[in-house]
PyMOL CGO cylinders between C-alpha atoms (Angstrom):
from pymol import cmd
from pymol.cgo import CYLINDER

trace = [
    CYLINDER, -3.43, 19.46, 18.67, -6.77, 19.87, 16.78, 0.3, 1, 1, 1, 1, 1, 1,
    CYLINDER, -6.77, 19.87, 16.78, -7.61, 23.31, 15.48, 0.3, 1, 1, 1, 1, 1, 1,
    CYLINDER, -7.61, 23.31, 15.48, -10.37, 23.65, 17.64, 0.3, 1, 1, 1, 1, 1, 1,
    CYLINDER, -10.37, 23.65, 17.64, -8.08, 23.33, 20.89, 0.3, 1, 1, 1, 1, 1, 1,
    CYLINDER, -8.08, 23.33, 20.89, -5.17, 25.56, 18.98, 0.3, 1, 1, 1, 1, 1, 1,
    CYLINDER, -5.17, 25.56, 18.98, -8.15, 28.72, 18.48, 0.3, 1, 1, 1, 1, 1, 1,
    CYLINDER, -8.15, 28.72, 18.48, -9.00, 28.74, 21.79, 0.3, 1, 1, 1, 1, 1, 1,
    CYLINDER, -9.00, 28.74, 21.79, -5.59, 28.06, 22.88, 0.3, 1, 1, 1, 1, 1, 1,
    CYLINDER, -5.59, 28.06, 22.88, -4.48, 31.22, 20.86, 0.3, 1, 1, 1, 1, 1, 1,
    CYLINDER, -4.48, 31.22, 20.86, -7.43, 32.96, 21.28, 0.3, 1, 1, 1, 1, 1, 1,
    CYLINDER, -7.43, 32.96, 21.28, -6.53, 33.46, 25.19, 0.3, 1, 1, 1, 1, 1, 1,
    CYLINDER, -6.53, 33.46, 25.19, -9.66, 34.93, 26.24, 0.3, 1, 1, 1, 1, 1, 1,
    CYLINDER, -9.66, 34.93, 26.24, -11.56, 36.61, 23.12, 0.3, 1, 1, 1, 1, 1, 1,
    CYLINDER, -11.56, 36.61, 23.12, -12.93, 33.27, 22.61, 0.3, 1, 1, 1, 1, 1, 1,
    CYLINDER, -12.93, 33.27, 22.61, -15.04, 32.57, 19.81, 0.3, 1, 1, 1, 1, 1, 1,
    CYLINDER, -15.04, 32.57, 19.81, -17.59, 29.79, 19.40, 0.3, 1, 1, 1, 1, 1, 1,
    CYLINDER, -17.59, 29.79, 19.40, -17.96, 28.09, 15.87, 0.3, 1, 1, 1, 1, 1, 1,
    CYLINDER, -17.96, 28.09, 15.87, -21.39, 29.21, 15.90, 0.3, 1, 1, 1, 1, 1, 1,
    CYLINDER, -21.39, 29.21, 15.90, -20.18, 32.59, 16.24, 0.3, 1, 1, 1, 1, 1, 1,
    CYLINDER, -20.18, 32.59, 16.24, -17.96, 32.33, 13.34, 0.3, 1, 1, 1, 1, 1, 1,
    CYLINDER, -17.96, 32.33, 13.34, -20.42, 30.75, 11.29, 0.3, 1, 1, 1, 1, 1, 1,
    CYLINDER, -20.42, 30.75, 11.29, -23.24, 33.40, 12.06, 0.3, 1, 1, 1, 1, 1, 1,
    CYLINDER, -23.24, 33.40, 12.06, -19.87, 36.17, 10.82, 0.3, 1, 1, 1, 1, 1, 1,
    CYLINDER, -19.87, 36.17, 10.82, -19.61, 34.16, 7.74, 0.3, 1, 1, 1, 1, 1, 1,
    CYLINDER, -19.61, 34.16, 7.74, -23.25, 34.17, 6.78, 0.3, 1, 1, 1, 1, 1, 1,
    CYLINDER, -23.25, 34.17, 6.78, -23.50, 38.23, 7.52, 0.3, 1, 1, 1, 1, 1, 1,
    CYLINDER, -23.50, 38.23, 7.52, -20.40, 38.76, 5.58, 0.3, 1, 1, 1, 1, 1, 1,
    CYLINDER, -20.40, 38.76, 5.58, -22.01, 36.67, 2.78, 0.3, 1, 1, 1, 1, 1, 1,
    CYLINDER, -22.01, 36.67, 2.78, -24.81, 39.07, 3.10, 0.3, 1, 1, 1, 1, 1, 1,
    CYLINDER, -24.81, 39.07, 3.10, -23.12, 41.74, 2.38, 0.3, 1, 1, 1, 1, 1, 1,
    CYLINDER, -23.12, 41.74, 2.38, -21.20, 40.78, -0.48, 0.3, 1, 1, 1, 1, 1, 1,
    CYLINDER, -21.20, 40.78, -0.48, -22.82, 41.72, -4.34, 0.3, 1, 1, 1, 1, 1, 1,
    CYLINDER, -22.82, 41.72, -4.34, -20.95, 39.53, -5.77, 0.3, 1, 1, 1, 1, 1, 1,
    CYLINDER, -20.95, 39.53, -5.77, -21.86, 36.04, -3.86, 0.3, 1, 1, 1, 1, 1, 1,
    CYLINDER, -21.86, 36.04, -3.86, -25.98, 37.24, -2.70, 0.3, 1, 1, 1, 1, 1, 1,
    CYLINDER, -25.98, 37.24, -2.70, -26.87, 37.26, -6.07, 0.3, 1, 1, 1, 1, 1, 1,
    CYLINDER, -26.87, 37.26, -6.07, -25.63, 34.08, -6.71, 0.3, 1, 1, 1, 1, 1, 1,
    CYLINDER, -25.63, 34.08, -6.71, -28.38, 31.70, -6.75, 0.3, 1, 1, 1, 1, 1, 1,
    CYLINDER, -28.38, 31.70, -6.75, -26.55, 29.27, -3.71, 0.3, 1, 1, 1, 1, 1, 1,
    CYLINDER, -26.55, 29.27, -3.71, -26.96, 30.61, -0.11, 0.3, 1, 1, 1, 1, 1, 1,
    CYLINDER, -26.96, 30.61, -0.11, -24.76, 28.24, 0.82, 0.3, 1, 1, 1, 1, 1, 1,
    CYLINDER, -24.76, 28.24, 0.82, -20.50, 29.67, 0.05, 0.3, 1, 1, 1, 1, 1, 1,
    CYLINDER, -20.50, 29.67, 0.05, -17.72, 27.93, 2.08, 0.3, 1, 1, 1, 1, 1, 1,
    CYLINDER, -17.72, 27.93, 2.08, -16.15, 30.57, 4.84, 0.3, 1, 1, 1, 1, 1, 1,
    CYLINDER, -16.15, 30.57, 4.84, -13.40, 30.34, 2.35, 0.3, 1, 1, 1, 1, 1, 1,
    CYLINDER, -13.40, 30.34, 2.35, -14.74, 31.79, -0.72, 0.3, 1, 1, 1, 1, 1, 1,
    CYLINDER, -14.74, 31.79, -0.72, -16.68, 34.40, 1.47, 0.3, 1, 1, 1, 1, 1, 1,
    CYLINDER, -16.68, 34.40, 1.47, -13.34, 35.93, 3.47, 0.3, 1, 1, 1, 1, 1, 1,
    CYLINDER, -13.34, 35.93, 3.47, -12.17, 35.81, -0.24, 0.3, 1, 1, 1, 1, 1, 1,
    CYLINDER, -12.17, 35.81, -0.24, -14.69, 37.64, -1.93, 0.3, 1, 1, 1, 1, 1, 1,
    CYLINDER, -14.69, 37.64, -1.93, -14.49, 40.41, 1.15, 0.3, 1, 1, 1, 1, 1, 1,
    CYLINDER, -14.49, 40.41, 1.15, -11.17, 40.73, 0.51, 0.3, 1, 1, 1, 1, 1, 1,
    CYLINDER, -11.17, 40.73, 0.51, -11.56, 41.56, -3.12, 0.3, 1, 1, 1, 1, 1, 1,
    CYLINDER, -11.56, 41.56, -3.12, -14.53, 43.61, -2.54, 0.3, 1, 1, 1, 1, 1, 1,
    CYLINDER, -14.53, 43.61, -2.54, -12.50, 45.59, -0.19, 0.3, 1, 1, 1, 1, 1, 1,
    CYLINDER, -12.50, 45.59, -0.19, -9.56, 45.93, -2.30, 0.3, 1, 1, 1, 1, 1, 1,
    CYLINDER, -9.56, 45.93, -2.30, -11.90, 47.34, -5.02, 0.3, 1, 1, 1, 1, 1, 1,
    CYLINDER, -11.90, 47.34, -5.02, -13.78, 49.83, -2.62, 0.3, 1, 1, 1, 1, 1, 1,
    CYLINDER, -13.78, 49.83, -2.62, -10.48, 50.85, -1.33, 0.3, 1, 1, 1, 1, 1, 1,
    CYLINDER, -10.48, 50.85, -1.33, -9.43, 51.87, -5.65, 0.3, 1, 1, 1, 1, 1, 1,
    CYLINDER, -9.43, 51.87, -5.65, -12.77, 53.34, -6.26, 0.3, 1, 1, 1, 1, 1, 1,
    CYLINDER, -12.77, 53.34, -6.26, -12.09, 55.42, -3.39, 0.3, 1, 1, 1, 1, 1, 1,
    CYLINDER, -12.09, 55.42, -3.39, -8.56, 56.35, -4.53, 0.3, 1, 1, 1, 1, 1, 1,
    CYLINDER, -8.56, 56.35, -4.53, -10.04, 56.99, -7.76, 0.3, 1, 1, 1, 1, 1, 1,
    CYLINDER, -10.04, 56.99, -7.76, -12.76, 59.06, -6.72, 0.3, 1, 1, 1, 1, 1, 1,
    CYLINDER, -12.76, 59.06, -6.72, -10.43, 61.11, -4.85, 0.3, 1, 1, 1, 1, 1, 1,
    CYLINDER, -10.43, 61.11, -4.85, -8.16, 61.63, -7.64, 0.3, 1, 1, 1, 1, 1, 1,
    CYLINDER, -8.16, 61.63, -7.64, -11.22, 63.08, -9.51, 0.3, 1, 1, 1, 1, 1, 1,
    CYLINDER, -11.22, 63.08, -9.51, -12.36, 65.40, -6.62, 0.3, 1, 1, 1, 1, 1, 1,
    CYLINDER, -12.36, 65.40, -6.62, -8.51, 66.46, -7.09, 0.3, 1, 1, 1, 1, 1, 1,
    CYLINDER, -8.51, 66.46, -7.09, -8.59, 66.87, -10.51, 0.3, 1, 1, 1, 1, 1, 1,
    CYLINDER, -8.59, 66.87, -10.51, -11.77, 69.12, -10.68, 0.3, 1, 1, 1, 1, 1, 1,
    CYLINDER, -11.77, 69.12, -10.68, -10.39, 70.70, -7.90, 0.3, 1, 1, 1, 1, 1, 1,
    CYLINDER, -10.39, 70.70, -7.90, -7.65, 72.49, -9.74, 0.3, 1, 1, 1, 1, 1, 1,
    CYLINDER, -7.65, 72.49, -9.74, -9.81, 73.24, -12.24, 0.3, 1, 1, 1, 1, 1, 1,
    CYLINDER, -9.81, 73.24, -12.24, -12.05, 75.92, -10.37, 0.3, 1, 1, 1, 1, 1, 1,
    CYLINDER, -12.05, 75.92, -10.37, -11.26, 78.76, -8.33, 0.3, 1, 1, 1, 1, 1, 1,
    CYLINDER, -11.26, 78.76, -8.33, -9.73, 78.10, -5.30, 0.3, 1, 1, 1, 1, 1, 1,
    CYLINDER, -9.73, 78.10, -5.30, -12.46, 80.05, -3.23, 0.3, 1, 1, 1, 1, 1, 1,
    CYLINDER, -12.46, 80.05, -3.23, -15.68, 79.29, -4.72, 0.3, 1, 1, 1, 1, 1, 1,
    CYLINDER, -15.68, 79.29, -4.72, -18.78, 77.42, -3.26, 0.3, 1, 1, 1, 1, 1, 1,
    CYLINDER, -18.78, 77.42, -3.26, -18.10, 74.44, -4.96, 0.3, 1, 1, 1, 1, 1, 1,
    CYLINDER, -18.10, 74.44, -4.96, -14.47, 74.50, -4.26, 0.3, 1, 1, 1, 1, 1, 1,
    CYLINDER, -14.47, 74.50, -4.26, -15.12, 74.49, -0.89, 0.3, 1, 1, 1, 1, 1, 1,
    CYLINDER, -15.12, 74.49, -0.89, -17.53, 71.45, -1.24, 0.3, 1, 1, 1, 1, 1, 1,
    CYLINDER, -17.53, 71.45, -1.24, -15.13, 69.42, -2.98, 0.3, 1, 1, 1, 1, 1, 1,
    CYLINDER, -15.13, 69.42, -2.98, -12.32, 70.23, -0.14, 0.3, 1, 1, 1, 1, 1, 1,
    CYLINDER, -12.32, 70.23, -0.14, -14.92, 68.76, 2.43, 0.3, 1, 1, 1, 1, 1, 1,
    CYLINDER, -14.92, 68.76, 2.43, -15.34, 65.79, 0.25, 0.3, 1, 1, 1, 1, 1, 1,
    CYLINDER, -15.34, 65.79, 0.25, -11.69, 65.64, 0.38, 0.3, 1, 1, 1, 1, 1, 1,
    CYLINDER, -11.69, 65.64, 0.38, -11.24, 65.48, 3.97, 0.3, 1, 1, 1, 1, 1, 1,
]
cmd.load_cgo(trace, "trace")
């Protein structure tokens, strides 16, 4: 079975047209620092889902880490101050 007939096969019927997929690609690409300022517009689908993947891996530790500051300073200021309050909305 080719993988054309297997997608839409397993697709049921959220089917999605190659040109669909490719016009996903190319705004992912878009979106990505790391491959826009290459100097090549043109990245495989491959490298692109990779690079999203690792660009939302690091997002998702920058926010862990950002949080773990907001923590930090946090229980370093009185509990009911202005800017303790402001940091607890961050928080949430």
């Amino acid at each position: 079975m080719s993988s054309r007939r297997s997608r839409q096969s397993s697709a049921g019927s959220s089917r999605i047209s190659d040109d669909q997929i490719i016009d996903l690609v190319s705004k992912l690409q878009q979106l990505l620092p790391e491959i826009r300022t290459r100097r090549s517009n043109k990245a495989s689908a491959s490298k692109v889902l990779q690079e999203t993947c690792n660009y939302i891996r690091n997002l998702n530790r920058e926010v862990d880490d950002l949080s773990d500051r907001l923590s930090q300073l946090l229980s370093t200021i009185d509990a009911d101050s202005p800017e303790a309050a402001i940091i607890r909305s961050l928080l949430m």
